[in-house]
Residue frames relative to the residue before (quaternion, step in Angstrom):
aa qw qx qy qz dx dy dz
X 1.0000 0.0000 0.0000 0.0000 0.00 0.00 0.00
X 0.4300 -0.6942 0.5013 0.2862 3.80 -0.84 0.57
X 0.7924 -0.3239 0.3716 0.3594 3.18 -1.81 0.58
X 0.7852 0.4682 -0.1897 0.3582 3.33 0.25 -1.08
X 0.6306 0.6087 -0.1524 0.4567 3.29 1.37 -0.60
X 0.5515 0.6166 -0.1962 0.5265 2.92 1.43 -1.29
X 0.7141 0.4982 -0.2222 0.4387 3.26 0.37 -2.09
X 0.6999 0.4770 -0.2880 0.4469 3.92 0.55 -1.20
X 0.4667 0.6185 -0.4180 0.4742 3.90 1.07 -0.64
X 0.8128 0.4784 -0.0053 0.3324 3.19 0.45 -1.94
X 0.4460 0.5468 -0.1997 0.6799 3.49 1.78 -0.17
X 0.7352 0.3925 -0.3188 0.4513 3.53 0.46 -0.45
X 0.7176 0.4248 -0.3738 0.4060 3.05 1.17 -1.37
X 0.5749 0.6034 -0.3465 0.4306 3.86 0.73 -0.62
X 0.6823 0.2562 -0.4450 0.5203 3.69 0.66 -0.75
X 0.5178 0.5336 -0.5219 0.4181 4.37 0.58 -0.35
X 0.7068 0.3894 -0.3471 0.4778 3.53 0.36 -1.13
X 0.7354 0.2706 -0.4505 0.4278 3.91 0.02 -0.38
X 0.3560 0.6441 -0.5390 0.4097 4.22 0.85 0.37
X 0.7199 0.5470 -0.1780 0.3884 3.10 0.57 -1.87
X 0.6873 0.4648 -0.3085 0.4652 3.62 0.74 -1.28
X 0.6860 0.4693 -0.3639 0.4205 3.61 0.72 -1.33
X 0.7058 0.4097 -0.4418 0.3727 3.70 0.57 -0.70
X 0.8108 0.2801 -0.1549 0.4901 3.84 0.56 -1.48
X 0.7817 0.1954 -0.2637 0.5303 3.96 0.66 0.52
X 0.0375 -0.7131 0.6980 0.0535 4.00 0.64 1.43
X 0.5922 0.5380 -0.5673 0.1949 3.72 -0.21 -0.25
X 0.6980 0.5006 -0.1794 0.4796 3.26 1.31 -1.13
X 0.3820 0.7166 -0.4995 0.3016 3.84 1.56 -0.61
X 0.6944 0.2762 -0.4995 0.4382 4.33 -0.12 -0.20
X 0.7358 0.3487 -0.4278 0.3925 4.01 0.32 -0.17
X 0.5767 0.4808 -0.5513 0.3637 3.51 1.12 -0.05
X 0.7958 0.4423 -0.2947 0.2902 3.48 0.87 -1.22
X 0.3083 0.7199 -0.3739 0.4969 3.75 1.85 -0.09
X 0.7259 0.5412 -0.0927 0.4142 3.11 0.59 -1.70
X 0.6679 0.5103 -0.2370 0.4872 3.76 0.68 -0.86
X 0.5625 0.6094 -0.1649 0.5339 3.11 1.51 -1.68
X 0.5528 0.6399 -0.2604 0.4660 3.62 0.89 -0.74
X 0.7826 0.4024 -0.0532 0.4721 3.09 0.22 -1.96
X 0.6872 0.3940 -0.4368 0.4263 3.60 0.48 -0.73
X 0.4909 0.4605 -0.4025 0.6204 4.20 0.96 -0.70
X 0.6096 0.4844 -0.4790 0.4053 4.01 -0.21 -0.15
X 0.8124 0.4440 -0.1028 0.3637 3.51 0.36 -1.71
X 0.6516 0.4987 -0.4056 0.4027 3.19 1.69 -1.10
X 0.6425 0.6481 -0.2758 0.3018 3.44 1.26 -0.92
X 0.5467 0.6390 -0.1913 0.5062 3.04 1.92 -0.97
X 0.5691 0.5840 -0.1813 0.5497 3.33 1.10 -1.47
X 0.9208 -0.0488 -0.0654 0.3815 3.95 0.32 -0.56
X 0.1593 -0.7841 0.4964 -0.3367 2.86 1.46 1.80
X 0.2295 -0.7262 0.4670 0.4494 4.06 -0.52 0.31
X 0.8056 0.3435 -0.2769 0.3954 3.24 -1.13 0.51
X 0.4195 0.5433 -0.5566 0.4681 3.95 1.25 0.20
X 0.9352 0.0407 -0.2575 0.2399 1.94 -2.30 1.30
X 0.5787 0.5378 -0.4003 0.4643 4.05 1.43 -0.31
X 0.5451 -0.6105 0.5598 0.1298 3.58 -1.20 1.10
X 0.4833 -0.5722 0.5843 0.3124 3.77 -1.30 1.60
X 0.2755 -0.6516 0.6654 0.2383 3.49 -1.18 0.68
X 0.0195 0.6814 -0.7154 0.1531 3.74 -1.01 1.03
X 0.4534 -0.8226 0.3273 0.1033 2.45 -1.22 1.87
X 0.6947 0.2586 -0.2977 0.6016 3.89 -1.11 0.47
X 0.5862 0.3303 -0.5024 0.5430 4.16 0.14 0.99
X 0.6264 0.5640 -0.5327 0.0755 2.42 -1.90 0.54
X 0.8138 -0.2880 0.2263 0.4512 3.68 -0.47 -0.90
X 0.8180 0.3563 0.0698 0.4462 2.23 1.25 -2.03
X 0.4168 0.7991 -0.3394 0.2694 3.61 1.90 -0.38
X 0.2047 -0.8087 0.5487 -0.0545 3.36 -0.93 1.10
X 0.6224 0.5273 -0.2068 0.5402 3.11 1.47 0.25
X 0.1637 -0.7346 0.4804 0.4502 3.78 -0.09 0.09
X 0.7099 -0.4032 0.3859 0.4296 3.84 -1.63 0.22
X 0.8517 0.1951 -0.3236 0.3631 3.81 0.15 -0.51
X 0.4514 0.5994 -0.5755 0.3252 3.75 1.15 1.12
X 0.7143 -0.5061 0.3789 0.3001 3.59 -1.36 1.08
X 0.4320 -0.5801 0.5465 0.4220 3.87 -0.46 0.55
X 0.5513 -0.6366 0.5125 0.1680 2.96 -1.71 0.28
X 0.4941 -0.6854 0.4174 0.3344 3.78 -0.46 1.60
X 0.3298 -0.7033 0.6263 -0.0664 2.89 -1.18 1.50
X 0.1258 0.7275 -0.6177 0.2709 3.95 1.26 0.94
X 0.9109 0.2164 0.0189 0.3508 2.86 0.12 -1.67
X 0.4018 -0.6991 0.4570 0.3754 3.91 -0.36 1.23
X 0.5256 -0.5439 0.5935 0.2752 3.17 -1.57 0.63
X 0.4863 -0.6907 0.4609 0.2719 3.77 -1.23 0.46
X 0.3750 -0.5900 0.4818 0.5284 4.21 -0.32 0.06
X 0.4900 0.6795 -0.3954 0.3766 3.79 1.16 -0.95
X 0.5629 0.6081 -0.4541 0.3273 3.59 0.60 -1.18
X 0.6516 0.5850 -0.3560 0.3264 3.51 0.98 -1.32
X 0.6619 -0.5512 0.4070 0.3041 3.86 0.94 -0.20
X 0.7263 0.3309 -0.0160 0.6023 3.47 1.75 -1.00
X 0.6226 -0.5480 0.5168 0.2123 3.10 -1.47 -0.19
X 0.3920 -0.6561 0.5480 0.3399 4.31 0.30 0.56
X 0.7853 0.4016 -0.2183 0.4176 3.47 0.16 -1.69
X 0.8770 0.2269 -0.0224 0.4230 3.59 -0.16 -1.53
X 0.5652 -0.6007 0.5148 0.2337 3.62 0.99 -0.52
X 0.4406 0.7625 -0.3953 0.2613 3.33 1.50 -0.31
X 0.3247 -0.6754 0.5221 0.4071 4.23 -0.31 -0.02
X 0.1287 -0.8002 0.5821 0.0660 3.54 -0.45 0.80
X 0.6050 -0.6409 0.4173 0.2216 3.34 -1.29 -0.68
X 0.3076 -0.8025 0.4252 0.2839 3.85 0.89 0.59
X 0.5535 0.2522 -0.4603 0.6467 3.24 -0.75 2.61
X 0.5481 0.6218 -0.4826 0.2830 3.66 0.70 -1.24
X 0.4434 -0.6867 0.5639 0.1173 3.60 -1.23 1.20
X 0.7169 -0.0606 0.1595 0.6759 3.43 0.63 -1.27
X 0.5649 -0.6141 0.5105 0.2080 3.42 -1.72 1.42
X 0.1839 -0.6977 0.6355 0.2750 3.43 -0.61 1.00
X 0.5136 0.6172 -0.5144 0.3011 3.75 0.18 0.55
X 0.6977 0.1270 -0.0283 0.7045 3.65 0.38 -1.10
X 0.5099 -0.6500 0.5011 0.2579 4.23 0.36 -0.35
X 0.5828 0.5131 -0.5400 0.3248 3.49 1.15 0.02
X 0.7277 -0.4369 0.4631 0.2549 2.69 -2.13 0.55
X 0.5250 -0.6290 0.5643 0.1016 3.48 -1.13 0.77
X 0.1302 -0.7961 0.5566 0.1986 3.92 -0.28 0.92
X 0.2642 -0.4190 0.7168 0.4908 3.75 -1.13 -0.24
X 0.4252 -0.4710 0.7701 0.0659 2.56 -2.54 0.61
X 0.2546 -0.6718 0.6841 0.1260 4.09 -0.77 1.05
């Protein structure tokens, strides 16, 4: 199960458990609700930590992989065009793959490293 899952599981149980205290132990209701208050600044920090919960990218896996895992990456001499994608970045326009500049809106096309 991923980080994120985990972390959201655990958020629930803490905000159920500080319900429970405030209704059937009010004496204890400012350290439960202090406490929650606590935990939720813990998780958020946890929660957007860099690199929580986000998967190592390795090449040729995944969903979306069109390659098999033990072919050689592809030579990266030459930058790849934003055209290549079929569209336009800015407007959405359908272009042609190579197109320099979108004859729709006129922006320039970036390469992609």
């Amino acid at each position: 199960m991923q980080f994120r899952a985990w972390l959201t599981i655990v958020n629930l149980a803490a905000f159920v458990v500080a319900i429970l205290v405030l209704e059937l132990l009010p004496a204890y209701a400012p350290i439960a609700f202090y406490g929650l208050v606590g935990w939720m600044i813990v998780s958020l920090v946890l929660l957007y930590r860099p690199g929580a919960g986000r998967p190592v990218p390795t090449a040729g896996t995944g969903p979306n992989a069109t390659v098999s895992p033990d072919a050689p990456l592809a030579s990266t001499s030459a930058p790849a065009h934003a055209s290549a994608f079929g569209f336009c970045i800015y407007c959405a326009a359908p272009i042609e793959p190579g197109t320099a500049r979108c004859p729709s809106c006129k922006h320039v096309l970036p390469h992609l490293a």
